[in-house]
C-alpha positions, 0 to 999 in steps of 0.5 A: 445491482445495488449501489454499494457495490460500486463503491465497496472497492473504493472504499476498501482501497481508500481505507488501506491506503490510509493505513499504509499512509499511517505507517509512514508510505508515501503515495507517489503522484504519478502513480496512485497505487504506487507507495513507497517507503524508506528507512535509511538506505532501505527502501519498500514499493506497495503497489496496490491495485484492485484486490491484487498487491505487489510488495517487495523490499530492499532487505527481507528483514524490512520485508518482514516488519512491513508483512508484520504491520499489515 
């Protein structure tokens, strides 16, 4: 087996986690696929593990604009 391989998920979730961190997520210390994003009283949670994603928002009008950027 080739060596990228096993490094190709790697590298695919260092670059989306960089670009959710661009749009202003944080990524919490307790758990590294855990991101959270907060506006005001509106607060968004990415999970983000492997090739599977979890994202759900306080406001679906927030939900929208963050499907919309990604």
């Amino acid at each position: 087996m080739p060596l990228w391989s096993e490094a190709a998920p790697h590298a695919w979730y260092n670059n989306f986690a960089t670009y959710l961190l661009s749009l202003n997520f944080i990524e919490t210390k307790s758990e590294t696929s855990l991101f959270i994003y907060q506006r005001g009283s509106d607060i968004v949670y990415f999970l983000l593990y492997f090739d599977d994603t979890v994202l759900t928002a306080a406001s679906s009008g927030l939900l929208y604009q963050i499907i919309t950027a990604l």
